[in-house]
One Martini backbone bead per residue (centre of mass of N, CA, C, O) as a GRO file, in nm:
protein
   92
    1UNK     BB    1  -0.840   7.089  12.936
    2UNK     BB    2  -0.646   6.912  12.725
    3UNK     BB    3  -0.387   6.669  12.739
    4UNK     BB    4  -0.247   6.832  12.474
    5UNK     BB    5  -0.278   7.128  12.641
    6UNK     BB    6  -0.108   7.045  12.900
    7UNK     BB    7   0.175   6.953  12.769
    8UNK     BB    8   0.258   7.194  12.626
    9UNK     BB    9   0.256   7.376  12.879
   10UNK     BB   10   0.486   7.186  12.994
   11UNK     BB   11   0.696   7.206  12.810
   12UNK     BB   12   0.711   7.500  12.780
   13UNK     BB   13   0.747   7.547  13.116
   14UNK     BB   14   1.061   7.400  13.088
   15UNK     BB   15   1.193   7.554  12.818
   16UNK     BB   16   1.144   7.830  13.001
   17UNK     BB   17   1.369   8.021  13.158
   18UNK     BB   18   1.243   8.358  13.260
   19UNK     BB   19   1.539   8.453  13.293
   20UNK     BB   20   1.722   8.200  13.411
   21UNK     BB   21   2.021   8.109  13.609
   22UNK     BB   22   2.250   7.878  13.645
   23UNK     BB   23   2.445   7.759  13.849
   24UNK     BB   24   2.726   7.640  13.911
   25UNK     BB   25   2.890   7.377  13.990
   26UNK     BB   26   3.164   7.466  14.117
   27UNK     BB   27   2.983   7.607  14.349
   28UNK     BB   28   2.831   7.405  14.450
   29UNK     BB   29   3.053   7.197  14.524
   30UNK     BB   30   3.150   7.433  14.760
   31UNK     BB   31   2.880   7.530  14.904
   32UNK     BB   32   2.768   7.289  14.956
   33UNK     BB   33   2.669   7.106  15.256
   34UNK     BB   34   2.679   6.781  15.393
   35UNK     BB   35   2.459   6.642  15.609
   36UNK     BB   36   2.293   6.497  15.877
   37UNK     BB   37   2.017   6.439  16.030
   38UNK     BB   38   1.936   6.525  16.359
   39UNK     BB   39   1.839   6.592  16.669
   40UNK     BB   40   1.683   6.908  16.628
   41UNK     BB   41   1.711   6.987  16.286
   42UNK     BB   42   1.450   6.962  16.191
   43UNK     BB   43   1.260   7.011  15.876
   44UNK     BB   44   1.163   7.173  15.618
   45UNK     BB   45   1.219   7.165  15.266
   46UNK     BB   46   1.192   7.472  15.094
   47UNK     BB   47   1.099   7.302  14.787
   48UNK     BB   48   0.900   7.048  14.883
   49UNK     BB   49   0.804   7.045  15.237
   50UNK     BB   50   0.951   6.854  15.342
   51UNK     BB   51   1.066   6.648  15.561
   52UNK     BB   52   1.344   6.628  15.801
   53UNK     BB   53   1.483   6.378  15.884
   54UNK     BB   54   1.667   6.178  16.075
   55UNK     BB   55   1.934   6.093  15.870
   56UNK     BB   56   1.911   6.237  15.651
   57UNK     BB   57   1.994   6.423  15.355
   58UNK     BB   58   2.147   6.730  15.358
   59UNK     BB   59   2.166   7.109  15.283
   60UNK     BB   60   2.360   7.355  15.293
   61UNK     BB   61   2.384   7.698  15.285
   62UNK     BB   62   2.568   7.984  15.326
   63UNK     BB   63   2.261   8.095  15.490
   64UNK     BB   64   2.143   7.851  15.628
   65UNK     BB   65   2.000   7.693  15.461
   66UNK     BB   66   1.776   7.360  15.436
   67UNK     BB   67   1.795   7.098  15.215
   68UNK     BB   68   1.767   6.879  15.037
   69UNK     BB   69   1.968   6.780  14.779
   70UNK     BB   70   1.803   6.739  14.507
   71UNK     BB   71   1.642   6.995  14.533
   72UNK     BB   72   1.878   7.203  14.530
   73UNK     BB   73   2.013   7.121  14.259
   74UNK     BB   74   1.758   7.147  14.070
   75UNK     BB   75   1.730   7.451  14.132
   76UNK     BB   76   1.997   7.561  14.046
   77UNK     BB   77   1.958   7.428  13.733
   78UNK     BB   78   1.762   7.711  13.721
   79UNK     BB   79   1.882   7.879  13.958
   80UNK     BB   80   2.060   8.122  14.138
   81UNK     BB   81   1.858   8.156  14.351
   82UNK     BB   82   1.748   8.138  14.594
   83UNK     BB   83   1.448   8.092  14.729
   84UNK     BB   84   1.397   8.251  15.017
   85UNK     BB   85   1.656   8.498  14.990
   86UNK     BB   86   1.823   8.538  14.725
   87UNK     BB   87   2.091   8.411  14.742
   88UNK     BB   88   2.383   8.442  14.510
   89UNK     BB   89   2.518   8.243  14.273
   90UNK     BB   90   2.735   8.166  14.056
   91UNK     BB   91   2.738   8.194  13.646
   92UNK     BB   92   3.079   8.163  13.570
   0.00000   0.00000   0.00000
């Protein structure tokens, strides 16, 4: 595939929510919880599955699965739903 051809699918691919609606801002400020990880808290974050070492700041979300903060922010404003458990965040 070509390079001219990649950036299309890409661009496409972008532009498509593919029918999914982002949670409201004021859903996500009210219900993400932001901590710094302790010893004994380190996860991988289930959206990058980088680990969230000691001292990073995460977010908990309501079922309790724990996130980047930037990781969480970005796939909500694409899709209401959890990546993980698929619990579902308010979209008005």
């Amino acid at each position: 595939m070509t390079a001219a051809a990649l950036a299309i699918s890409e661009s496409e691919f972008e532009s498509n929510n593919y029918g999914m609606v982002a949670a409201t801002e004021s859903s996500v400020r009210e219900m993400l919880k932001r901590f710094k990880v302790e010893d004994g808290e380190q996860q991988d974050c289930l959206v990058c599955l980088e680990e969230q070492g000691v001292g990073f700041e995460a977010s908990r979300m309501p079922c309790f699965h724990i996130f980047h903060g930037d990781c969480i922010g970005k796939w909500l404003q694409q899709s209401h739903y959890f990546p993980i458990c698929r619990f579902e965040m308010p979209t008005h």
